[in-house]
C-alpha positions as a printed NumPy array, in Angstrom:
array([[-35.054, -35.461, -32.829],
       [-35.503, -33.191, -30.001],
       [-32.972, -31.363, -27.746],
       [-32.974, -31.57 , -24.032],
       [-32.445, -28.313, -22.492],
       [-31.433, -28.371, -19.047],
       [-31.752, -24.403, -16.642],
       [-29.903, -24.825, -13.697],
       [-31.044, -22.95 , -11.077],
       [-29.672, -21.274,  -7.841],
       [-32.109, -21.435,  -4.649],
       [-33.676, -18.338,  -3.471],
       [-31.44 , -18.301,  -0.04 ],
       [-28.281, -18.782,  -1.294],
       [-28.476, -15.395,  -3.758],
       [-29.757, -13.643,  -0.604],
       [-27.097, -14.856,   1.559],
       [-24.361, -13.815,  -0.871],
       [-25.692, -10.55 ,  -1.475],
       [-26.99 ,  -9.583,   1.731],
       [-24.571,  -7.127,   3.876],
       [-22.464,  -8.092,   6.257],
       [-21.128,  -6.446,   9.241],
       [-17.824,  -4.998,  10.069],
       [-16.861,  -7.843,  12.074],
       [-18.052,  -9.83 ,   9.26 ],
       [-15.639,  -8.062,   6.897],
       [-12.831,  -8.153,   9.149],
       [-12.26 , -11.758,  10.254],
       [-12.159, -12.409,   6.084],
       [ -8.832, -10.197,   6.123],
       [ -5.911, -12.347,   5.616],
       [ -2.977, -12.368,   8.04 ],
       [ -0.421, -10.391,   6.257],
       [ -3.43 ,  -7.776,   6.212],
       [ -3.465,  -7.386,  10.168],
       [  0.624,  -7.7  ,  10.161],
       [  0.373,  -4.646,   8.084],
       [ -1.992,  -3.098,  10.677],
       [ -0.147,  -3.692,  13.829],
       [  3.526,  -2.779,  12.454],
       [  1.836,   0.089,  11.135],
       [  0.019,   0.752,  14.817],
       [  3.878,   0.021,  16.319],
       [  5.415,   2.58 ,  13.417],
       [  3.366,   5.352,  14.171],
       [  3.567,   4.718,  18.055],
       [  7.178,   5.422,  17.974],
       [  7.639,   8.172,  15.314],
       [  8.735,  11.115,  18.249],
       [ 10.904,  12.669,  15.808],
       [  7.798,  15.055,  13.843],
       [  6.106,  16.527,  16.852],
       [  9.723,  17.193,  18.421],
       [ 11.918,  18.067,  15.938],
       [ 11.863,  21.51 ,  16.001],
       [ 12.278,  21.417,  20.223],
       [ 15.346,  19.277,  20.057],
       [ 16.605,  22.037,  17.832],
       [ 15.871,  24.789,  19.748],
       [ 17.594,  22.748,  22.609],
       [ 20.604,  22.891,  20.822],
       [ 20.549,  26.615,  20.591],
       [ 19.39 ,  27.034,  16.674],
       [ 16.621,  29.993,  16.198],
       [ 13.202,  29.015,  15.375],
       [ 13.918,  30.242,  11.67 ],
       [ 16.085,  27.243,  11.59 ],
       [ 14.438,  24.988,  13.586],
       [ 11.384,  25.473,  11.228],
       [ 13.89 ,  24.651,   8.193],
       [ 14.81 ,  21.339,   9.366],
       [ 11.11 ,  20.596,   9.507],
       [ 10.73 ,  21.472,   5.987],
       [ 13.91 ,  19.338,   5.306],
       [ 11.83 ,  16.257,   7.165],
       [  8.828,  17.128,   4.759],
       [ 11.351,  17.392,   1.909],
       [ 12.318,  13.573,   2.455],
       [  8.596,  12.505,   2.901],
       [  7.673,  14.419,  -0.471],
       [ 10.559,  12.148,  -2.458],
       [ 10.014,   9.355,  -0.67 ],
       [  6.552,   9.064,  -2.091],
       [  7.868,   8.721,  -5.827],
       [ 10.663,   6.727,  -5.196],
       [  8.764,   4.513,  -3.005],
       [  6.062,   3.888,  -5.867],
       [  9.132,   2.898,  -7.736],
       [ 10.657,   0.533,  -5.562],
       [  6.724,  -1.053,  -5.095],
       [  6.656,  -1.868,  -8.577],
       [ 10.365,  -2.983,  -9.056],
       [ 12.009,  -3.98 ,  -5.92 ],
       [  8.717,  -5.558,  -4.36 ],
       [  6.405,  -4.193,  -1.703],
       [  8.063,  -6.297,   1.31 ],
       [ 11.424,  -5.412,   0.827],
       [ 10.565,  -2.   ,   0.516],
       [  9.003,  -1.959,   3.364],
       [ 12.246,  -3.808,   5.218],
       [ 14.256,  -1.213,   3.467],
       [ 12.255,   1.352,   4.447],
       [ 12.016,   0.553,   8.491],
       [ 15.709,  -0.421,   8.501],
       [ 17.235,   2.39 ,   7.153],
       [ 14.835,   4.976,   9.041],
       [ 15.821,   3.117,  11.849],
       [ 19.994,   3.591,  11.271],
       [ 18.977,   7.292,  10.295],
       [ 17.521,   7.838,  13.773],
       [ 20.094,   6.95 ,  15.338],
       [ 22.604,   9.11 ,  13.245],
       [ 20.423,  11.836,  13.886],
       [ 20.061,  11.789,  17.627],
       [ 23.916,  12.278,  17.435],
       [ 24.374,  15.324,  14.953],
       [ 25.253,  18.669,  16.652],
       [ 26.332,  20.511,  13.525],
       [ 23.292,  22.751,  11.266],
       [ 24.364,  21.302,   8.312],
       [ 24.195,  17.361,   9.485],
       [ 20.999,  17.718,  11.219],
       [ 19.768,  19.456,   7.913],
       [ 20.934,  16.608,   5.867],
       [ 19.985,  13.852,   8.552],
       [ 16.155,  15.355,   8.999],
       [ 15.649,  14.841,   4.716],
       [ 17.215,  11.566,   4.98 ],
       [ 15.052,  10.383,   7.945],
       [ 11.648,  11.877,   6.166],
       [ 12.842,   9.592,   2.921],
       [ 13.632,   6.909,   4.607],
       [ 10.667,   6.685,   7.223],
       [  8.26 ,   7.214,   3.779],
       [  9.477,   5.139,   1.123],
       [  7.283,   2.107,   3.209],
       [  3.509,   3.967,   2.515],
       [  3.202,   2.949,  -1.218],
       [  4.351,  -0.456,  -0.58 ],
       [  1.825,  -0.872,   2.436],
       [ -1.111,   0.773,   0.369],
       [ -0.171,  -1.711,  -2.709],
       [  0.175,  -4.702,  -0.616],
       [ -3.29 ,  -4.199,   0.997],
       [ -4.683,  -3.494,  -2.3  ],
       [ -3.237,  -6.523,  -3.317],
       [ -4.494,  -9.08 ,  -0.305],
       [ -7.76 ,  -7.702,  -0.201],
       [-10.618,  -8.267,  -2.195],
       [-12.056,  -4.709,  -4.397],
       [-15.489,  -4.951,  -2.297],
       [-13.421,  -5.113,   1.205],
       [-10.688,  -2.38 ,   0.611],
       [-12.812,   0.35 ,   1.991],
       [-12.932,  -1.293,   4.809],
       [ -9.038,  -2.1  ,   5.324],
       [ -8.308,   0.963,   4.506],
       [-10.214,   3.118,   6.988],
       [ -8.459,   0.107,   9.642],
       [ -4.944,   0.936,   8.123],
       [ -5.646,   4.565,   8.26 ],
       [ -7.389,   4.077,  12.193],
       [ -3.775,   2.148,  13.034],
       [ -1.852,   5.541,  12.276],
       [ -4.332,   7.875,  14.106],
       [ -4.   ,   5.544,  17.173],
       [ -0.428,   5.537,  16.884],
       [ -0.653,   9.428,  16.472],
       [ -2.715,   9.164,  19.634],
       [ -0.468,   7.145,  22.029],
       [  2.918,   7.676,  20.711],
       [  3.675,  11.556,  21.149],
       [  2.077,  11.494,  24.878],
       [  5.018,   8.359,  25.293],
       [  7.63 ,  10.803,  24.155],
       [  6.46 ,  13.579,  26.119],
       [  8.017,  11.707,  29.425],
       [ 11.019,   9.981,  27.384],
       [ 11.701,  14.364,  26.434],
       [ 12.154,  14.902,  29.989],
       [ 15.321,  13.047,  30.543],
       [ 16.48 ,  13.034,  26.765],
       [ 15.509,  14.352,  23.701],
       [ 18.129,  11.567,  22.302],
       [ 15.584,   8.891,  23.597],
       [ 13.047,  10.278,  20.951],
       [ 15.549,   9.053,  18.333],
       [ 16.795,   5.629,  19.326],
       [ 12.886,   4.667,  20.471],
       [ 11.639,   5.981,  16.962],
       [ 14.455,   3.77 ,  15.639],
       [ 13.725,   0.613,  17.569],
       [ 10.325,   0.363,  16.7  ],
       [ 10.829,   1.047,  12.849],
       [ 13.875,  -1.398,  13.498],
       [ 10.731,  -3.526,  15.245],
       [  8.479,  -3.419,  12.254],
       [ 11.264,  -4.198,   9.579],
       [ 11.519,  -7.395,  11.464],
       [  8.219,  -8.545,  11.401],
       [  7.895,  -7.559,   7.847],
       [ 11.089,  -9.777,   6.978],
       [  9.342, -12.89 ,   8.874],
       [  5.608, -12.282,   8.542],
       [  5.238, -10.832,   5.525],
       [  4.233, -12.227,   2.155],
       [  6.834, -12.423,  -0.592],
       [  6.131, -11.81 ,  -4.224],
       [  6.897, -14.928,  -5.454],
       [  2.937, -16.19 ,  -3.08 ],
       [  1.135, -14.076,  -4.896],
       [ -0.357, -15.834,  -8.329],
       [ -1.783, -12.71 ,  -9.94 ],
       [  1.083, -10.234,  -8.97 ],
       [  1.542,  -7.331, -12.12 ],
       [ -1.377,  -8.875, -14.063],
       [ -3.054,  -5.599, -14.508],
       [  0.802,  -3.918, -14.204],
       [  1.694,  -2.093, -17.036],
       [  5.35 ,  -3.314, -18.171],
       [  8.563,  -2.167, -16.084],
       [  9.402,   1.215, -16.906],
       [ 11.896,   3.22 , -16.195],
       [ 11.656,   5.644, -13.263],
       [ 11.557,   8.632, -14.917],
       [  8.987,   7.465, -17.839],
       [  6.938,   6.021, -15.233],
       [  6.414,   9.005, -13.041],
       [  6.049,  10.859, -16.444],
       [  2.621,   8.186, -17.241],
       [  1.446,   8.923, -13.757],
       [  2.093,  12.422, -14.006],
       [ -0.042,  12.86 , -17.48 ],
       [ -2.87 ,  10.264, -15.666],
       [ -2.9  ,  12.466, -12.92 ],
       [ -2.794,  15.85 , -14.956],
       [ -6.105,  14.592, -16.732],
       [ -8.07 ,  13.588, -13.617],
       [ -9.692,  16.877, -12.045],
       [-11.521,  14.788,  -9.551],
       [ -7.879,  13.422,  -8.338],
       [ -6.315,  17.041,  -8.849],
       [ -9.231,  18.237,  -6.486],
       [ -8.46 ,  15.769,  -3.838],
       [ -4.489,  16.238,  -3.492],
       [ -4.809,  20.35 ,  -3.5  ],
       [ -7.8  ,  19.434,  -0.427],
       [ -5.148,  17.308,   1.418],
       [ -2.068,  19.765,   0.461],
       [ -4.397,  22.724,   2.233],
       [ -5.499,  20.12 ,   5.468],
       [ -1.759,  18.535,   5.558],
       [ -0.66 ,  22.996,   5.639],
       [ -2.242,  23.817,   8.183],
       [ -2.349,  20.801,  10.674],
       [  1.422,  21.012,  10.254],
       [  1.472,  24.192,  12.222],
       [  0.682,  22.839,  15.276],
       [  4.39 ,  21.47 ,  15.301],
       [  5.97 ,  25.054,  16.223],
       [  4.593,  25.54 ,  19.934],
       [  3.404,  29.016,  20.983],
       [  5.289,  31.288,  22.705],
       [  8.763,  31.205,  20.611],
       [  9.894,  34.02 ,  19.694]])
């Protein structure tokens, strides 16, 4: 008896059409909706965070020296530096849309707060809290793209996701620089309403966990906080390339925050 072997064969065209590239526009209408919900609240985010480029002003307008004005900025990058770990946390535990919810909703009721604290001490606390709370959303937005969109694409979304905050950048502190005349208040409550704006959309547009079929299959198990940030810690610690790339951004992030205290004080 003889076997029958049967090669089955795929045509020519169809191996160059699925490796051949493809164009941005290409890559971009695959993107899933969630994906460009995470752009535009993003885009709408960034457009309304006044509070950075104008902190230190609104304290000088209350009559602190720029020695303490330049404290409560460091307070604000205090909040963004914890946010980062806790947020990572919260990702992995609490989920990445209702961290992001928590995140715009309590930045939002922080704003507000803030716009009306007079006293050094409450504007001190107020600027950490609003740099925690206007963070905690960034690991939950990087994780939920990663998750929605395909290894071979993320390049790609990410460079959009990271375009969304420069164009926000670019729009959103020439916007406050007419709300300043009348009221440095207006900074806060308009930074408020549009992270109130983006928790919204992220309650209603947003995927939940329980859509996503391969959620945590690559997760390690649920650690604790603290023995969690100690595996990422060690990871980190033994990664020079990685180690190389945060002490690059640390030096770029230094010095582009200077242009936050305006020449001329004194």
């Amino acid at each position: 008896m003889s076997a029958t072997i049967t090669i089955t064969t795929t045509p020519v065209r169809e191996i160059e059409t699925d490796n051949r590239e493809r164009s941005l526009w290409e890559i971009l209408k695959c993107f899933p909706a969630p994906v460009w919900v995470v752009f535009g609240g993003m885009f709408i985010n960034r457009f309304g965070t006044f509070v950075i480029p104008f902190l230190a002003l609104h304290l000088k307008t209350l009559g602190y020296t720029t020695a303490q004005a330049g404290f409560g900025m460091a307070c604000y990058g205090f909040g963004h530096f914890i946010a980062t770990f806790v947020g990572g946390h919260l990702t992995d535990t609490l989920g990445r849309r209702k961290t992001i919810v928590l995140s715009m909703f309590s930045s939002a009721a922080t704003m507000v707060s803030l716009a009306q604290a007079a006293e050094l001490k409450s504007i001190l606390f107020l600027a950490s809290l609003a740099g925690f709370t206007g963070e905690l959303y960034r690991p939950a937005s990087s994780a939920l793209l990663t998750d929605l969109v395909p290894e071979k694409d993320r390049v790609t979304a990410f460079a959009v996701y990271r375009f969304a905050i420069n164009a926000g950048w670019a729009f959103g502190p020439a916007t406050a620089g007419f709300l300043a005349k009348y009221s440095y208040s207006w900074l806060f409550y308009v930074d408020g309403i549009t992270s109130l704006a983006y928790g919204i959309i992220a309650i209603h547009l947003l995927p939940r966990r329980e859509n996503f079929t391969e959620f945590h299959t690559n997760s390690r198990p649920r650690d604790g906080f603290w023995k969690g940030l100690k595996i990422a810690t060690n990871a980190a610690i033994g990664n020079k390339r990685f180690l190389q790339v945060v002490m690059a951004s640390f030096a770029v992030a230094l010095g582009f925050m200077q242009i936050f205290q305006p020449s001329g004080w004194k």
